[in-house]
N, CA, C and O of each residue as an XYZ file, in Angstrom:
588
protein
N     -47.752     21.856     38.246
C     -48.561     21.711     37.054
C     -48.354     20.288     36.550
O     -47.222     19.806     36.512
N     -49.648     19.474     36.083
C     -49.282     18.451     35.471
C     -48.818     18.524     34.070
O     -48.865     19.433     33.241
N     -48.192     16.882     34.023
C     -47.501     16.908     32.533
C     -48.905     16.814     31.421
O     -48.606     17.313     30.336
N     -49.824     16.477     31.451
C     -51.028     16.796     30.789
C     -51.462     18.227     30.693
O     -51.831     18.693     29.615
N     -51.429     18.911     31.757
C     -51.439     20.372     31.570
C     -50.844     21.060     31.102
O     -51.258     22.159     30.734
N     -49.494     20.590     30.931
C     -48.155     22.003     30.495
C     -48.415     21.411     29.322
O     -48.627     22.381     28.595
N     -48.568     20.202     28.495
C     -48.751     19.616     26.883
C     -50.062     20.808     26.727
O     -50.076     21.457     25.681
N     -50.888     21.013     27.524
C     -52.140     21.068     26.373
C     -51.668     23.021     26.654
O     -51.672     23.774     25.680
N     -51.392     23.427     27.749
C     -50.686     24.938     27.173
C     -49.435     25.054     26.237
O     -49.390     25.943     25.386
N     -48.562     24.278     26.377
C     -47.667     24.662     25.165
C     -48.552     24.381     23.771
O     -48.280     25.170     22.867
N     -49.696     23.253     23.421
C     -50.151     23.206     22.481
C     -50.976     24.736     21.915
O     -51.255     25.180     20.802
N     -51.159     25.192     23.251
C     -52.277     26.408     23.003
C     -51.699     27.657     22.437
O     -52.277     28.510     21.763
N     -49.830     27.598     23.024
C     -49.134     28.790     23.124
C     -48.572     28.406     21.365
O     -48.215     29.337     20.643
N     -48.567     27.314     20.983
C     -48.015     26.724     19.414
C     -48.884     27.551     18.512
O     -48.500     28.284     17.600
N     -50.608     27.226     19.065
C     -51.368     27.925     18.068
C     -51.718     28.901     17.758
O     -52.314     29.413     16.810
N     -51.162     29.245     18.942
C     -51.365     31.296     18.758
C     -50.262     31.501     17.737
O     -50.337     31.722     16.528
N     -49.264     31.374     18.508
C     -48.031     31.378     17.890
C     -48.292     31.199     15.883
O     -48.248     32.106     15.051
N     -48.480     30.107     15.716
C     -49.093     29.730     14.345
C     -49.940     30.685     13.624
O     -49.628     31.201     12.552
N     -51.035     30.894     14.272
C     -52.356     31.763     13.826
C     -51.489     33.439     13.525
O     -51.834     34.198     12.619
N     -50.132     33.788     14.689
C     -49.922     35.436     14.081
C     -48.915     35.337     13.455
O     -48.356     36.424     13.306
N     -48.253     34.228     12.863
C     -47.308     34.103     12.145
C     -47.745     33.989     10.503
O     -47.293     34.535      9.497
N     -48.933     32.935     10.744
C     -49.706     32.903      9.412
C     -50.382     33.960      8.680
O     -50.231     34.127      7.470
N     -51.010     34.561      9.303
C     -52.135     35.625      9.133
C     -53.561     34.540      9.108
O     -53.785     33.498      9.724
N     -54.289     35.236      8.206
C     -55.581     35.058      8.361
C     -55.863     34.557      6.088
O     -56.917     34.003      5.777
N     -55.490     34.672      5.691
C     -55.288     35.038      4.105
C     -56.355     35.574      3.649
O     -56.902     35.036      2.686
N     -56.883     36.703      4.199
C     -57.965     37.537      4.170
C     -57.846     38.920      3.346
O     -58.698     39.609      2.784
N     -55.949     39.098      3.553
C     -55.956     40.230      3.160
C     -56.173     40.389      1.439
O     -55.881     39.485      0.657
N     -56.657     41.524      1.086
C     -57.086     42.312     -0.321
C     -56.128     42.269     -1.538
O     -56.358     41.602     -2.546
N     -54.679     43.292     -1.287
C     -53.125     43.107     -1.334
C     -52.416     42.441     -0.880
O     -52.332     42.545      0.343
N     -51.655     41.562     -1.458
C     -50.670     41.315     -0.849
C     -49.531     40.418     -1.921
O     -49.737     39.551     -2.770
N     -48.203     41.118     -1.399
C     -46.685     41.215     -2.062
C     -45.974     40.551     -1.500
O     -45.844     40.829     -0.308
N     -45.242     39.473     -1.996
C     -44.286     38.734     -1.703
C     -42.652     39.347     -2.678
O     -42.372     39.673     -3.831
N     -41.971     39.224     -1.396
C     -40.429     39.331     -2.689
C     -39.210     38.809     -1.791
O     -39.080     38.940     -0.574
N     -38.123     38.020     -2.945
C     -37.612     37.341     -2.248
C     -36.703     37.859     -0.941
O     -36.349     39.027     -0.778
N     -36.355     36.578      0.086
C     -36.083     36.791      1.228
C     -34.778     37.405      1.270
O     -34.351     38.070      2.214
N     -34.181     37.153      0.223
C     -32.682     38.097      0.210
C     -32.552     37.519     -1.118
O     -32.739     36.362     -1.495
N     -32.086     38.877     -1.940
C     -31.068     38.581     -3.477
C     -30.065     38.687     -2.704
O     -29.961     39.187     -1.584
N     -29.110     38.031     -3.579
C     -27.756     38.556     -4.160
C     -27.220     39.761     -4.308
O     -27.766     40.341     -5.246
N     -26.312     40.457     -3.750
C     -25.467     41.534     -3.786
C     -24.480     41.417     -4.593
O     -23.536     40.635     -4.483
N     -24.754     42.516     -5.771
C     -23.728     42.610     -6.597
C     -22.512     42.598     -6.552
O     -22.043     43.027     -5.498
N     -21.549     42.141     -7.583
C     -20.413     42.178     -6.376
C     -19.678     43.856     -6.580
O     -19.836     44.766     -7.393
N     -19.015     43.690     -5.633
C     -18.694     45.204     -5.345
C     -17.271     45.085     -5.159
O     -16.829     46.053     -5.778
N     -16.608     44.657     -4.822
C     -14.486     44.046     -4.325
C     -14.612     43.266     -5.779
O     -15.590     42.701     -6.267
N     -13.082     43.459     -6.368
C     -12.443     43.031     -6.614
C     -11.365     43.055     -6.940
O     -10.767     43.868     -7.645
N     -10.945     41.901     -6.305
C      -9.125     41.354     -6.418
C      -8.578     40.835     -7.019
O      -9.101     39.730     -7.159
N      -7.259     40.975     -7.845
C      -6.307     40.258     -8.836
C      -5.086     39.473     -8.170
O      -4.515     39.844     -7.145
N      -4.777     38.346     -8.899
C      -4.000     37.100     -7.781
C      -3.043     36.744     -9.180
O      -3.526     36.466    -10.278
N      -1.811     36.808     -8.919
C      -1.066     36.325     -9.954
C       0.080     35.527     -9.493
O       0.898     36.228     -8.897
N       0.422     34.204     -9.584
C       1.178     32.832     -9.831
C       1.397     31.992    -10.105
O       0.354     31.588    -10.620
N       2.400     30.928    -10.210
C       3.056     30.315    -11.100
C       2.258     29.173    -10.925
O       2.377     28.665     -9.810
N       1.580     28.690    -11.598
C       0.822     27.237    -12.155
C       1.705     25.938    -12.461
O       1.949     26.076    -13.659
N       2.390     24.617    -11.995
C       3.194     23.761    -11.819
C       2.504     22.962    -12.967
O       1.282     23.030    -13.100
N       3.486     22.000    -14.021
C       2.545     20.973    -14.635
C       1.952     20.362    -13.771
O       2.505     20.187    -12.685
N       0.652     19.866    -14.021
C      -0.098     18.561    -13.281
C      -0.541     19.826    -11.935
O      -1.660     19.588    -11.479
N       0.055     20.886    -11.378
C      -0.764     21.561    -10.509
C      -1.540     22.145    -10.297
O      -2.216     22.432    -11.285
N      -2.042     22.771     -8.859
C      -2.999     23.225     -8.471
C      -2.494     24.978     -7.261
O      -1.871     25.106     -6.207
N      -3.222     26.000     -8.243
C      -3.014     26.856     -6.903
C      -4.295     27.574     -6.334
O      -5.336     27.570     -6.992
N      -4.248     27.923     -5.639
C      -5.667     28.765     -4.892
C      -5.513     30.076     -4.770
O      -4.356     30.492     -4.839
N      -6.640     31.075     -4.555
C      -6.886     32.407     -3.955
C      -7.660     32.538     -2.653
O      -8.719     32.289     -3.229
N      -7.975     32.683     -1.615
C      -8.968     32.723     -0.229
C      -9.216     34.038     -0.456
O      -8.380     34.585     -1.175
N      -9.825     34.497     -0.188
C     -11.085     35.407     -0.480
C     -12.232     35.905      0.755
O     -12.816     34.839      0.949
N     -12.736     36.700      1.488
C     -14.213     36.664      2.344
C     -15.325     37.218      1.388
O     -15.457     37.927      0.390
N     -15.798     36.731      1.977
C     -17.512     37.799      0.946
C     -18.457     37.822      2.813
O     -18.756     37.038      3.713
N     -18.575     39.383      2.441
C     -18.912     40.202      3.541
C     -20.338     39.207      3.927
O     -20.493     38.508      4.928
N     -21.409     39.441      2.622
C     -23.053     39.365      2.563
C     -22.978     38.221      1.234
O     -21.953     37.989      0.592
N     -24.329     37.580      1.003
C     -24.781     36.626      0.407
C     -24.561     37.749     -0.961
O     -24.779     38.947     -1.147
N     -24.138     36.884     -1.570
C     -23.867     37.875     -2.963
C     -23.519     36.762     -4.389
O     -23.728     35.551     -4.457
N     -22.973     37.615     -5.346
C     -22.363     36.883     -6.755
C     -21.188     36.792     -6.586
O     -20.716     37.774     -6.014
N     -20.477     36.008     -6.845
C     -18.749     35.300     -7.174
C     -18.537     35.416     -8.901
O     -19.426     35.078     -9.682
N     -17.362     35.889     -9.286
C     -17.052     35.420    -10.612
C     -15.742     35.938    -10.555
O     -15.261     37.033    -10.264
N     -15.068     34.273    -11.100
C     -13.718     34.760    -11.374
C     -13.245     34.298    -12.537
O     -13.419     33.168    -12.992
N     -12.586     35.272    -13.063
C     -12.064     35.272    -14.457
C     -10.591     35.420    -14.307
O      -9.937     36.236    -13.657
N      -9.995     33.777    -15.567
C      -8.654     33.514    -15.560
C      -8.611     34.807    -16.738
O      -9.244     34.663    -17.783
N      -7.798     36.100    -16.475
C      -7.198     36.818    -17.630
C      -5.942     36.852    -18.333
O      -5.599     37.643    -19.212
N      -5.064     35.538    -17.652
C      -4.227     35.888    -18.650
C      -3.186     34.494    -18.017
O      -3.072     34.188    -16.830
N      -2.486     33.785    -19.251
C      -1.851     32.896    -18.567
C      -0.368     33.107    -20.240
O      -0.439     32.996    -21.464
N       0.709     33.431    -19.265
C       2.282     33.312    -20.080
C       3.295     31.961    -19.583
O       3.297     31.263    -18.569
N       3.980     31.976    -20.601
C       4.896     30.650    -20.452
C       5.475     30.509    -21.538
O       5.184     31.005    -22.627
N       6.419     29.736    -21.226
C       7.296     29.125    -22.744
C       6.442     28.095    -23.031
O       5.783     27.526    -22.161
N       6.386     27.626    -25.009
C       5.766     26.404    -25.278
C       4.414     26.015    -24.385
O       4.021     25.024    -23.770
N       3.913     27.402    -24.672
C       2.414     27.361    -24.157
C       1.079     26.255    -25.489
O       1.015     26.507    -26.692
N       0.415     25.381    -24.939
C      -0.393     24.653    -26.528
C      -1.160     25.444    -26.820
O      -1.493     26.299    -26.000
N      -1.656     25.412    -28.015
C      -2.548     25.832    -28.932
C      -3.995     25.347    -27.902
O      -4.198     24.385    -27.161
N      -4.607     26.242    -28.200
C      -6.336     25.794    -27.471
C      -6.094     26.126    -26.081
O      -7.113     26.597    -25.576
N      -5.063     26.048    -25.236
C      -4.561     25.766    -23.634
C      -6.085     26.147    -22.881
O      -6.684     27.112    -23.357
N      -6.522     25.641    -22.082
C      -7.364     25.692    -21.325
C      -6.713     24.897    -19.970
O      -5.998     23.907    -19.810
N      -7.361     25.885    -19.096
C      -7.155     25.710    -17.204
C      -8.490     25.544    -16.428
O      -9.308     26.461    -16.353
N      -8.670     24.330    -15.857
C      -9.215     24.188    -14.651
C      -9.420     25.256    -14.024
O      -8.414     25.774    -13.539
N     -11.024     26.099    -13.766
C     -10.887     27.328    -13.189
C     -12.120     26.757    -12.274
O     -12.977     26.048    -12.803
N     -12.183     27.108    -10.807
C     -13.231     26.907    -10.029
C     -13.688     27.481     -8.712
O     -12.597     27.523     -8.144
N     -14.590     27.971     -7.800
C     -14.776     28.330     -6.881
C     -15.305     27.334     -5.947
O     -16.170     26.481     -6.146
N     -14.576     27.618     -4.809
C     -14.407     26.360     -4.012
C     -14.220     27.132     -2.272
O     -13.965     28.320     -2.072
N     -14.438     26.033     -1.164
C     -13.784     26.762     -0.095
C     -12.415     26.372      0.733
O     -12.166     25.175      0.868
N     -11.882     26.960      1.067
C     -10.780     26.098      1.771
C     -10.607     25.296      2.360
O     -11.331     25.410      3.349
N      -9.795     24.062      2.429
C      -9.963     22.853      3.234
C      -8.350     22.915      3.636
O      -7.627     22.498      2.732
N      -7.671     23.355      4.814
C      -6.453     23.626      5.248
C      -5.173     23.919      4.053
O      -4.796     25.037      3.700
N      -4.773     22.925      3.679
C      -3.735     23.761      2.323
C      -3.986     23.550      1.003
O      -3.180     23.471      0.075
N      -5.077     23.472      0.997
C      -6.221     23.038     -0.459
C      -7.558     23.535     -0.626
O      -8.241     23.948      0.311
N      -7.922     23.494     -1.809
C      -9.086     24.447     -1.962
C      -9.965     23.417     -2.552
O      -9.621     22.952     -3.638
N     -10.993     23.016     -2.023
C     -11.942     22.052     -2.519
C     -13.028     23.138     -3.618
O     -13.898     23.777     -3.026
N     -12.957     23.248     -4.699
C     -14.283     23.401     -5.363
C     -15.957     22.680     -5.797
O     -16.296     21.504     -5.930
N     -16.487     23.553     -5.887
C     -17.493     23.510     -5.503
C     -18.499     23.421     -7.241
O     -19.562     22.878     -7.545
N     -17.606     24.155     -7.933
C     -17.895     23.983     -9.290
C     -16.648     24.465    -10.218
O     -16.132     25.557     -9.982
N     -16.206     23.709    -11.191
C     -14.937     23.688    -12.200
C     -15.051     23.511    -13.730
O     -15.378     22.436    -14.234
N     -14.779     24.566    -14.408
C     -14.878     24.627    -15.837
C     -13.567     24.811    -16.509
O     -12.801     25.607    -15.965
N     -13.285     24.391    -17.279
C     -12.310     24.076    -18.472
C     -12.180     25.620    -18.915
O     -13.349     25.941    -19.130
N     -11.395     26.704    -19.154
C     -11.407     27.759    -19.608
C     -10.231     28.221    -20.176
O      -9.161     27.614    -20.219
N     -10.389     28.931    -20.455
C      -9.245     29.532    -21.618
C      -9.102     31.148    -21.440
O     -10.156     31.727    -21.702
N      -8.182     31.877    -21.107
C      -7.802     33.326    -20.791
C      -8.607     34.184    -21.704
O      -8.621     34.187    -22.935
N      -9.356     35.000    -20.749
C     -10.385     35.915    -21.376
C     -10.275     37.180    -20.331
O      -9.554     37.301    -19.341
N     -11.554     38.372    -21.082
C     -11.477     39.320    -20.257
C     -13.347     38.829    -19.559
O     -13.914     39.814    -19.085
N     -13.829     38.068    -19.525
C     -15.574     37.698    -19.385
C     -15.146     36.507    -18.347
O     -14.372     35.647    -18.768
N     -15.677     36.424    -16.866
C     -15.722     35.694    -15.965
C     -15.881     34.167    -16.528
O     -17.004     34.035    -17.015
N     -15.327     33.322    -16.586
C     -15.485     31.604    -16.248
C     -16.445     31.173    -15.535
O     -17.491     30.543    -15.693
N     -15.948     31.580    -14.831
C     -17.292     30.793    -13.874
C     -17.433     31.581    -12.431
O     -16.551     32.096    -11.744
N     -19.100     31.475    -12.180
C     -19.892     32.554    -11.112
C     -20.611     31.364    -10.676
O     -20.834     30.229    -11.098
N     -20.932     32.212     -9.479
C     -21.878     31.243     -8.458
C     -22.659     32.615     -7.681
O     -22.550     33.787     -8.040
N     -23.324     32.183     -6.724
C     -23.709     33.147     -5.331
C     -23.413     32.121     -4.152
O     -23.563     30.900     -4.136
N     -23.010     32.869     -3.306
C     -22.623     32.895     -1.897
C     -23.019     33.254     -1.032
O     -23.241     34.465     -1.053
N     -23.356     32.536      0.219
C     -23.550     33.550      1.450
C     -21.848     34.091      2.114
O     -20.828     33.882      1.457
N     -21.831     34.659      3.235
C     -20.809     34.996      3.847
C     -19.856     33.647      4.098
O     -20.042     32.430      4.104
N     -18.750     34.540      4.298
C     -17.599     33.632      4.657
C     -16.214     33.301      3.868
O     -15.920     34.127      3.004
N     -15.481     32.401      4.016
C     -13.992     32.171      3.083
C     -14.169     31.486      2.286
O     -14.558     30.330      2.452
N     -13.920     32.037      1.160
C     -13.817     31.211     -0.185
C     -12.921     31.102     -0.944
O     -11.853     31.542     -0.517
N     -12.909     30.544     -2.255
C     -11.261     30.300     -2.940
C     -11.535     30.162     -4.261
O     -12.459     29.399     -4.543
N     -10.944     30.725     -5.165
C     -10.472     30.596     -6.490
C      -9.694     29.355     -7.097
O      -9.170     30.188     -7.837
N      -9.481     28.910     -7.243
C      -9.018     27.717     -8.005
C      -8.786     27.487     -9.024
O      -9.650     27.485     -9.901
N      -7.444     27.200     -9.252
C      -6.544     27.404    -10.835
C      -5.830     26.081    -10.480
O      -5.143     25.898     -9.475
N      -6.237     24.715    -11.969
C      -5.666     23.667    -11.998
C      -4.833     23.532    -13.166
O      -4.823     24.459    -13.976
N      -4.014     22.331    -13.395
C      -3.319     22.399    -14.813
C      -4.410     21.170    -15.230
O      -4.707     20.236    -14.484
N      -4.914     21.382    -16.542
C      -6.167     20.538    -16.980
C      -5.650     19.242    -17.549
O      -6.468     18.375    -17.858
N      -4.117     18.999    -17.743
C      -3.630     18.421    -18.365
C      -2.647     18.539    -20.120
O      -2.056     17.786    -20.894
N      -2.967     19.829    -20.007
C      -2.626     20.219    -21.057
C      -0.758     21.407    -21.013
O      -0.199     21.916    -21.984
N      -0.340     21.452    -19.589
C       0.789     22.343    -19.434
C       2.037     21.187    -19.745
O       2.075     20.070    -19.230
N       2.773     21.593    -20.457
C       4.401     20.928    -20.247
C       5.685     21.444    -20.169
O       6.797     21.036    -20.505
N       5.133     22.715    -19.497
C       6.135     23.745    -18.464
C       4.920     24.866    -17.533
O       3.788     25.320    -17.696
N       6.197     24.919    -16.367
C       4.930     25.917    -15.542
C       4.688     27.152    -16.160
O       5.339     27.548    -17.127
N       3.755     27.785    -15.623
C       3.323     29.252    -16.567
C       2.714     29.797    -15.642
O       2.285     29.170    -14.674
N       2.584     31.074    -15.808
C       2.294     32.230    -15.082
C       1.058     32.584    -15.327
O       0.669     32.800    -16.475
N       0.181     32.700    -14.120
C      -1.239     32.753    -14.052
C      -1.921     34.332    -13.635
O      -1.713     34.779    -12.506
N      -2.471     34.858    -14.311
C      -3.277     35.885    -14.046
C      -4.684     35.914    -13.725
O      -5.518     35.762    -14.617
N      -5.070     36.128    -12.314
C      -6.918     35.767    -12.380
C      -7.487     36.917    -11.601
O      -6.718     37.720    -11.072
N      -9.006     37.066    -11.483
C      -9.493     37.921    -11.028
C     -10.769     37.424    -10.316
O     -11.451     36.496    -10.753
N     -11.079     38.211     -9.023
C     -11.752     37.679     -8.291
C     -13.117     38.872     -7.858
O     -12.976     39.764     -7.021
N     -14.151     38.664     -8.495
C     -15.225     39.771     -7.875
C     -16.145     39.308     -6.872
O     -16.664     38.251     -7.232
N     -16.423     39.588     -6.077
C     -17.291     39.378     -4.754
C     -17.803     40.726     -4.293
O     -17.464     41.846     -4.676
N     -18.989     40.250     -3.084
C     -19.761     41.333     -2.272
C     -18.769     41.247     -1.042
O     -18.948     41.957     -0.053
């Protein structure tokens, strides 16, 4: 077969191809809805340790399916804890003995998630920093919901 010939059949086999992929936009009805939501999350896990001044600790995590993330710092103890104290809270993925985030908010111990995202599958990480505000280590309580 020439190379002029096999171009103008693969062109032919493109447009079929095209034409039953497209339709025709003829039809009467017709419903679009998106290609995948978010899966609620359904797991969740509680991670509790010691936060260093000036440090950083992580959680790793899988999420099965494309879904919602939210993790909420619930509870942080210590001696000569400050007034206001807020922690670096973020979801991030692992980068060998560190957790790179992906988004990081300033938060303060609650029972209402910090900060959420959506995800597709795969390993992810929680992320608890000292914001600058610790001047002894303290004990970290967080929670992790995923699909």
């Amino acid at each position: 077969m020439s190379a002029s010939r096999l171009v103008r059949v693969l062109g032919s086999v493109a447009g079929v191809l095209c034409l039953a992929a497209c339709g025709n936009g003829a039809s009467a009805s017709s419903t679009t809805s998106p290609s995948s939501l978010p899966a609620d999350a359904t797991v969740s896990e509680s991670f509790t340790s010691t936060l260093a001044v000036g440090g950083t600790l992580f959680y790793s995590f899988s999420i099965a399916q494309y879904g919602n993330v939210a993790v909420t710092l619930t509870g942080v103890t210590g001696s000569d804890l400050p007034d206001g104290l807020a922690l670096n809270v973020g979801i991030g993925r692992p980068a060998g003995t560190t957790c790179t985030p992906s988004i990081t908010v300033a938060a303060a111990p609650g029972d209402a998630a910090q900060v959420t995202g959506t995800y597709g599958p795969g390993i992810f990480c929680a992320v608890i920093s000292d914001s600058g505000m610790l001047t002894a280590p303290v004990k970290v309580d967080a929670a992790v919901a995923h699909s």
